[in-house]
C-alpha positions in Angstrom: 23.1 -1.6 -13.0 23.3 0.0 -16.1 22.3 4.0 -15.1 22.6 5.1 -19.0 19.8 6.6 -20.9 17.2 4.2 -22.0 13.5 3.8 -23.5 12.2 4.2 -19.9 10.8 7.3 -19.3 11.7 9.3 -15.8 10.5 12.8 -15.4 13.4 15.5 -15.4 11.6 17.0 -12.5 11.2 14.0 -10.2 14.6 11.2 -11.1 17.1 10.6 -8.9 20.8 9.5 -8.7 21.8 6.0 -7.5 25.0 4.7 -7.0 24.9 1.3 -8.5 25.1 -1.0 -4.6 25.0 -4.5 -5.6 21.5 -6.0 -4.6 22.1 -8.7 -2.2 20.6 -12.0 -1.2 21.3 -11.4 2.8 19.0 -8.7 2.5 15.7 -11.3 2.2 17.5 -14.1 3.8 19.2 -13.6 6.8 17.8 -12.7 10.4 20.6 -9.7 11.0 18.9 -8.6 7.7 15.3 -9.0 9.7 16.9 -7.6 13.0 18.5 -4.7 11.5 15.2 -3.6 10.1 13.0 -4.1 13.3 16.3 -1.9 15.1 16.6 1.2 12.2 13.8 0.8 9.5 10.5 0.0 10.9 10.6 2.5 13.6 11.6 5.6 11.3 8.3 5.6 9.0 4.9 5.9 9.0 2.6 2.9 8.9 -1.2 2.7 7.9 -3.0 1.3 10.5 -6.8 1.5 9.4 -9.7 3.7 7.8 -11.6 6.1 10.3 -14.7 4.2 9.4 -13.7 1.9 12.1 -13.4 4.9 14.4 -16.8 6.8 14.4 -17.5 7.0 18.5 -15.6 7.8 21.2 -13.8 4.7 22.6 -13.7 2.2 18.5 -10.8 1.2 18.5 -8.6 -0.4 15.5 -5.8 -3.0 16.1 -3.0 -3.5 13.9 -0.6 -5.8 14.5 2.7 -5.3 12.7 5.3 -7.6 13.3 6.1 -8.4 16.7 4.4 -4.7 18.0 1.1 -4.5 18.1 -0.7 -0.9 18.4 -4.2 -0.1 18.8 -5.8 3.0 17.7 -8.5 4.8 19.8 -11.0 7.6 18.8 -11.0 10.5 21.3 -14.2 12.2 23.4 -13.0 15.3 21.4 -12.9 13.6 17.5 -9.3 13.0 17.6 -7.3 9.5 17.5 -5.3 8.4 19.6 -2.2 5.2 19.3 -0.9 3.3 22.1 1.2 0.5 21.8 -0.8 -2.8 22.6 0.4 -3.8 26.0 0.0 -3.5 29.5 2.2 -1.6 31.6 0.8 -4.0 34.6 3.0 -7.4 33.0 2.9 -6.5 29.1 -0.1 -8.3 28.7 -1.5 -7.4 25.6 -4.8 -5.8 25.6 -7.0 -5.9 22.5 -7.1 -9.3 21.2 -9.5 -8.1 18.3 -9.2 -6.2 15.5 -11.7 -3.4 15.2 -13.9 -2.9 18.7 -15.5 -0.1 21.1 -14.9 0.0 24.7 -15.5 2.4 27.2 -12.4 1.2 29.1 -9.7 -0.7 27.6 -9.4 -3.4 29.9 -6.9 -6.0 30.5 -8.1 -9.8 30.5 -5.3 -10.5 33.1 -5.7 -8.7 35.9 -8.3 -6.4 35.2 -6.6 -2.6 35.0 -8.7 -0.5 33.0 -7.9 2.7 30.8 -9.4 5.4 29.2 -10.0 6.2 25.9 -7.2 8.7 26.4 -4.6 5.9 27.8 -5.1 7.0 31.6 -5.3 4.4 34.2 -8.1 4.7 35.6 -9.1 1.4 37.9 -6.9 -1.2 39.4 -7.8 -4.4 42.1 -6.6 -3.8 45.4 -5.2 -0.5 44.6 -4.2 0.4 48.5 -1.6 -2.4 48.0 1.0 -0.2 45.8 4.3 0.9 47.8 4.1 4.1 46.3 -0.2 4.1 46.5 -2.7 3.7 43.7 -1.5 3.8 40.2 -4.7 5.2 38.9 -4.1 8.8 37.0 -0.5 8.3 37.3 0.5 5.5 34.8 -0.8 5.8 31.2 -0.3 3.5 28.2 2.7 3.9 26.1 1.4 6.6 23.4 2.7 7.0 19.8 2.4 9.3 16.8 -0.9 9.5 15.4 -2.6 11.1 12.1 -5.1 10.7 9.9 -5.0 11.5 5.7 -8.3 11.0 4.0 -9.5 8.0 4.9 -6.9 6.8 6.6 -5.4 6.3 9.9 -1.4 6.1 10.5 0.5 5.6 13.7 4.6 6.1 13.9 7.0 4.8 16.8 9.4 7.6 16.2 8.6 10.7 18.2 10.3 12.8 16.1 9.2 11.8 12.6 7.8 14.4 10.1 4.0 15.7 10.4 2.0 12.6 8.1 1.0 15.3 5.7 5.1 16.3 4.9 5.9 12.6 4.9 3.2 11.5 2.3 4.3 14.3 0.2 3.7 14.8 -2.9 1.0 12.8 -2.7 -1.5 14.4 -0.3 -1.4 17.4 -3.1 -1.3 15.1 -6.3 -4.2 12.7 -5.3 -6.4 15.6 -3.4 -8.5 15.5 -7.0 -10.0 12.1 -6.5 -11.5 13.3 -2.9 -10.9 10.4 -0.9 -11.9 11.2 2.5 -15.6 9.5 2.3 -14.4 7.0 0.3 -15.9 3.0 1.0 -12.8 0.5 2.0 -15.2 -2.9 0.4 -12.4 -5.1 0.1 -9.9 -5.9 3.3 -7.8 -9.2 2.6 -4.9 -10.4 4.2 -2.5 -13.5 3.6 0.5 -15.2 5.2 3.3 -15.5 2.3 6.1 -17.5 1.8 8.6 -14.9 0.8 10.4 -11.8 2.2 8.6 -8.4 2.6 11.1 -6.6 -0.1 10.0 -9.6 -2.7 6.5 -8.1 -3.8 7.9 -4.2 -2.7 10.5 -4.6 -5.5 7.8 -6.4 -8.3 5.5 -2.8 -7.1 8.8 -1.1 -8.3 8.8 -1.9 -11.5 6.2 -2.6 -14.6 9.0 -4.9 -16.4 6.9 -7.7 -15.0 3.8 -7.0 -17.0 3.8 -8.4 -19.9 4.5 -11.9 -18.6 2.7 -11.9 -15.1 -0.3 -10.0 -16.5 -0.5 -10.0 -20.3 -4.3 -9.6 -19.9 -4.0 -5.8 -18.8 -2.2 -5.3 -22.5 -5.7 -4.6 -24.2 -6.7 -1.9 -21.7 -3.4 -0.9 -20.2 -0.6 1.1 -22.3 2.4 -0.6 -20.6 4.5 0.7 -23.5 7.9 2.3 -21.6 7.7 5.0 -24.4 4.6 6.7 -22.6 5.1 5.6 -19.0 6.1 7.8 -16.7 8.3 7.3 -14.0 8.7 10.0 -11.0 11.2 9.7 -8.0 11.0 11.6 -5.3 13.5 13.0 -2.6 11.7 11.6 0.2 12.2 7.9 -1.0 8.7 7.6 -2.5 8.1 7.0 -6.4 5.6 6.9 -8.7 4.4 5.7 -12.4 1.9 7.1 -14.7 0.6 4.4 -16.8 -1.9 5.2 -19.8 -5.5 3.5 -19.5 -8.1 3.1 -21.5 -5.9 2.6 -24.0 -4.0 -1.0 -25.7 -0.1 -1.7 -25.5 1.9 -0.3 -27.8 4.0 -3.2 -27.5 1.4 -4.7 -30.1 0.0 -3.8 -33.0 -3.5 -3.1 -31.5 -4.0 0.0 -33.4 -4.9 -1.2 -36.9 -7.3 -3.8 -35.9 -10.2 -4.4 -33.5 -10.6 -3.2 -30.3 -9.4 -5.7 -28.1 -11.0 -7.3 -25.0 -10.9 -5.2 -22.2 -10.7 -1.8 -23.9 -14.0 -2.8 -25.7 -15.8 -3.5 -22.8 -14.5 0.0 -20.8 -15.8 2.1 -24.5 -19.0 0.4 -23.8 -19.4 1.6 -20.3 -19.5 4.9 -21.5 -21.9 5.0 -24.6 -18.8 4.7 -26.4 -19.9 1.7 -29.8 -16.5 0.4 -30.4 -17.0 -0.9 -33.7 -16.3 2.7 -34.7 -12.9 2.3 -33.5 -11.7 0.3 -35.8 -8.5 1.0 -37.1 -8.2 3.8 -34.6 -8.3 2.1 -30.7 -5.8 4.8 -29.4 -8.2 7.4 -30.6 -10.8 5.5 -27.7 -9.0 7.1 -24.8 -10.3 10.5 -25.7 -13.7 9.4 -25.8 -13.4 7.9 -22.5 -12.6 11.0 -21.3 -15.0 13.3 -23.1 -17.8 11.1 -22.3 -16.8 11.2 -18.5 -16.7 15.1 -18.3 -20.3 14.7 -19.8 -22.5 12.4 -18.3 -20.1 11.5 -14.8 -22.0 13.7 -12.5 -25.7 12.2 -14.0 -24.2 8.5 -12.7 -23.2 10.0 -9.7 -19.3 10.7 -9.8 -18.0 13.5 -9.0 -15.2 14.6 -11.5 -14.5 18.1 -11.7 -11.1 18.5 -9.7 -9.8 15.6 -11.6 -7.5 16.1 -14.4 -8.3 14.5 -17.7 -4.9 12.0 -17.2 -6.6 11.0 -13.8 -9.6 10.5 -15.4 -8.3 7.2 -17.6 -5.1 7.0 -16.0 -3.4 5.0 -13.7 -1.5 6.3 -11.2 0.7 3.9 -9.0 2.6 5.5 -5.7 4.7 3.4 -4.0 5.6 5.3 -0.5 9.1 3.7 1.1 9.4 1.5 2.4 6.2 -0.8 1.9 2.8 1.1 1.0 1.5 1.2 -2.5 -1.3 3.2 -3.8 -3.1 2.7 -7.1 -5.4 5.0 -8.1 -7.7 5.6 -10.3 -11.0 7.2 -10.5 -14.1 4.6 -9.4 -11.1 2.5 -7.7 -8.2 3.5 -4.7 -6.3 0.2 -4.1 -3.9 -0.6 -1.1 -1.2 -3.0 -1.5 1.1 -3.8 1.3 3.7 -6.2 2.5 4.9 -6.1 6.0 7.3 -8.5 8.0 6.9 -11.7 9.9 7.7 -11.4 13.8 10.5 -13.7 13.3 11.4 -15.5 10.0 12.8 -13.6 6.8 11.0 -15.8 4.8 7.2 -14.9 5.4 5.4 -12.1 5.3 1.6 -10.8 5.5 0.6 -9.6 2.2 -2.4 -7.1 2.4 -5.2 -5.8 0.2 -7.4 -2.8 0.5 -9.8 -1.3 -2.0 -12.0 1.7 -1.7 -14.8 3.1 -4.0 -16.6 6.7 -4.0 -19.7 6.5 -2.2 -21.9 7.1 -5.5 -25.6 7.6 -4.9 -28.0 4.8 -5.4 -24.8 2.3 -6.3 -25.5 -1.4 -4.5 -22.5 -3.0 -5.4 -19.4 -2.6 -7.2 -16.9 -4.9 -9.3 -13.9 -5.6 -6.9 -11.0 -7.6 -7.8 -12.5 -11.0 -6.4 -15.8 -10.1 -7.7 -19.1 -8.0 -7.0 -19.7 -6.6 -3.5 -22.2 -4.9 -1.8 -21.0 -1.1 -1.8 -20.4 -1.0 2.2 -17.7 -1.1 4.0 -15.8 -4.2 4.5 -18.1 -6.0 2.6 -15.8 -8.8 1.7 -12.4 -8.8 4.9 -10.6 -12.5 5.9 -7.4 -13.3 6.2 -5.9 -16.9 4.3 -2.9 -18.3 3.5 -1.5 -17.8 0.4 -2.0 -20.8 -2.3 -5.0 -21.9 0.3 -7.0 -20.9 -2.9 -8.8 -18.1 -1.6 -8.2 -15.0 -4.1 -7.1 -11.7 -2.8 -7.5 -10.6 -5.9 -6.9 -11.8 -9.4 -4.3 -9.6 -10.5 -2.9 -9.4 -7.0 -2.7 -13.1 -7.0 -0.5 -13.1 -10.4 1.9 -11.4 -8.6 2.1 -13.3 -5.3 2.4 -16.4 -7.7 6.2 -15.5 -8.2 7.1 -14.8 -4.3 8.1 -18.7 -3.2 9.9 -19.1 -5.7 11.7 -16.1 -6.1 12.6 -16.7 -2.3 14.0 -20.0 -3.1 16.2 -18.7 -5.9 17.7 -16.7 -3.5 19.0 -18.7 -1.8 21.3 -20.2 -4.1 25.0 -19.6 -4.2 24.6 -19.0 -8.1 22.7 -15.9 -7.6 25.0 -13.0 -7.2 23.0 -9.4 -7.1 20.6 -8.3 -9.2 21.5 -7.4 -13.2 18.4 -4.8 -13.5 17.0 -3.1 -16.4 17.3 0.8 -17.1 13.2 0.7 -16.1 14.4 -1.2 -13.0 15.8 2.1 -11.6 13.0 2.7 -8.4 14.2 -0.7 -7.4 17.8 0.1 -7.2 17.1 3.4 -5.3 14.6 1.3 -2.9 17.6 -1.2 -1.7 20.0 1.7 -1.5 18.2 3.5 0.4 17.8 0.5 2.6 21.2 0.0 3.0 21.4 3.3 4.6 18.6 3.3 6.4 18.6 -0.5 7.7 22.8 -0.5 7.8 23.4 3.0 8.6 25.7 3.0 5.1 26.0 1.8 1.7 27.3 -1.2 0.9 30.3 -2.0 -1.1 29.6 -1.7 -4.8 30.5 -5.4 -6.3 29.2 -5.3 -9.5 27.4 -8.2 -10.7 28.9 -10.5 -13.6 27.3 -8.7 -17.2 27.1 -5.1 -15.5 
């Protein structure tokens, strides 16, 4: 990889080193690849396992299963939640077979043991016929770590793992503006892919991709390098800071009319685009001035955002596999995560969450117009089924197969990435010492 200055922009406070590993196939292919990660990876991080929507009374409960575990989530009698792993310490059945419920008792379809909210034992059959007398207030379901941020509820296998908030970090602090906490999860869609987790983690790592995957976001979306900014953070996580309401630079969008997309986002606002003419950069400003004016009358509430988050997009990508897009009427989850058993699948999923604006019925989600409740549109499809998890979303899924394919050929011999390419470099090196416990030999590609 070439590591030399470029016309990428990364922020002198947030960049970080990399070492130049090669990139290679094994890593999407292989099943010690797979293993490696179930053994070292997937048990070291946080993983989002629901909104607290779904956990309003004392005994909802949220499943999420996540490759071959399984752990459900359990409000408590004192407003807490609580995560147990999803299995019976009777014979490892598993115990909730749905994916969002209430219960009093978390009760086993196999033999009938029932639990508490809190993971006590609290009722077994014949419970005189234990050698060492009845189980009940003695055995408790396997517990793990369990936090909430915002909306959101996360679960950890690692006893030992940092407090959510200092894992998140920075952006607990940076996002804090856009006060998610109420916010409305509408859209929940999942699909069964054809490709490795890392595939769609590494196209999240990089906006190289955009102008030939989405070339439509080019009239509203500055995906110039000269004014994106890209963070890296200690922790493994990263960030860009793309400029919206406001055409490529990589065209000459500036002299003429305002383009599709940015037109229609001026209107929005009382902005008449026809006096843009000439000037469409100048329309970003406007956005912004109008939004400071009349946001609170339509029922946002804007006044601890800054004017970048205001038009902005802001794109966090957590390590290993979260991503967060925000901006300010729209929070969007996007998240691979891997297939119990074969490196070549994974379940692509889809969140997106609006501000709970007064008197708002429905809202423009990226498969269309919902009704502004929660989980107003949620299923689960396989991928090329032809049902949309979104339209931008489904651009980039539309590379996955075949990028898995090309893998798999002998010709391919590391990845030959771009000075923007840089977050993708750190991700797979910080695999390798994660998932392998070391870095991998550097074999530099041919043409580095």
């Amino acid at each position: 990889m070439n590591v030399q200055s470029g016309a990428a922009r990364y922020s002198a406070d947030y960049d970080q080193p990399v070492r130049g590993d090669t990139i290679t196939a094994d890593r999407y292919t292989s099943r010690e690849w797979m293993e490696a990660e179930y053994e070292n990876l997937w048990p070291s991080v946080w993983h989002l396992g629901g909104v607290t929507a779904d956990l309003e009374e004392e005994g909802d409960f949220i499943r999420h299963n996540f490759g071959r575990e399984s752990v459900i989530m359990v409000k408590q009698a004192d407003g807490g939640v609580r995560a147990f792993y999803n299995t019976c310490p009777h014979r490892g059945n598993r115990l909730a077979l749905g994916d969002v419920g209430s219960t009093p008792r978390i009760t086993c379809g196999y033999h009938g043991w029932q639990f508490d909210p809190d993971g006590t034992l609290v009722h077994v059959q014949d419970e005189d016929d234990f050698p060492g007398g009845s189980p009940c207030g003695k055995v408790h379901l396997s517990e793990l770590r369990c936090e909430t941020w915002g909306p959101f509820v996360f679960w950890a296998m690692d006893k030992d793992i940092a407090p959510l908030a200092e894992w998140l970090a920075p952006f607990p602090e940076r996002l804090a503006g856009y006060k998610l906490d109420n916010w409305v999860r509408v859209l929940n869609v999942s699909a069964d892919c054809e490709f490795n987790w890392k595939i769609i983690r590494d196209n999240f790592n990089e906006s190289y991709h955009l102008p030939t995957i989405h070339p439509e976001l080019a009239t509203f979306i500055n995906d110039g390098l000269p004014t994106t900014l890209f963070e890296m953070y200690e922790s493994g996580h990263n960030s860009m800071w793309m400029i919206g309401h406001q055409a490529t630079s990589r065209k000459d969008y500036v002299s003429g009319d305002v383009p599709p997309g940015l037109y229609e986002a001026a209107e929005a606002w009382g902005i008449d685009p026809k006096e843009y003419r000439g000037r469409t950069a100048d329309i970003r400003e406007a956005v912004i001035e109008a939004k400071r004016k009349h946001g609170a009358e339509r029922g946002y509430d804007y006044d601890s955002m800054t004017d970048q988050q205001l038009v902005d997009y802001f794109h966090c990508t957590l390590f290993p596999n979260l991503t967060i897009t925000m901006s300010p009427e729209q929070c969007q989850i996007l998240r691979t995560e891997p297939h119990p058993t074969d490196p070549a699948k994974c379940v692509f999923q889809h969140w997106c969450l609006y501000p709970p604006v007064e008197g708002m019925k429905e809202v423009e989600t990226p498969v269309g117009k919902a009704p502004l409740k929660h989980d107003a549109i949620a299923q689960h499809s396989v991928y090329g089924d032809g049902v949309s998890l979104g339209f931008v979303a489904d651009q980039d899924l539309s590379i996955g197969t075949t990028q898995q394919q090309g893998l798999n050929s002998r010709g391919f011999q590391g990845c030959l990435l771009t000075y923007q390419e840089k977050r993708i470099q750190r991700f797979h090196e910080l695999l390798n010492d994660v998932v392998l416990g070391h870095p991998t030999e550097h074999k530099a590609p041919a043409g580095e």
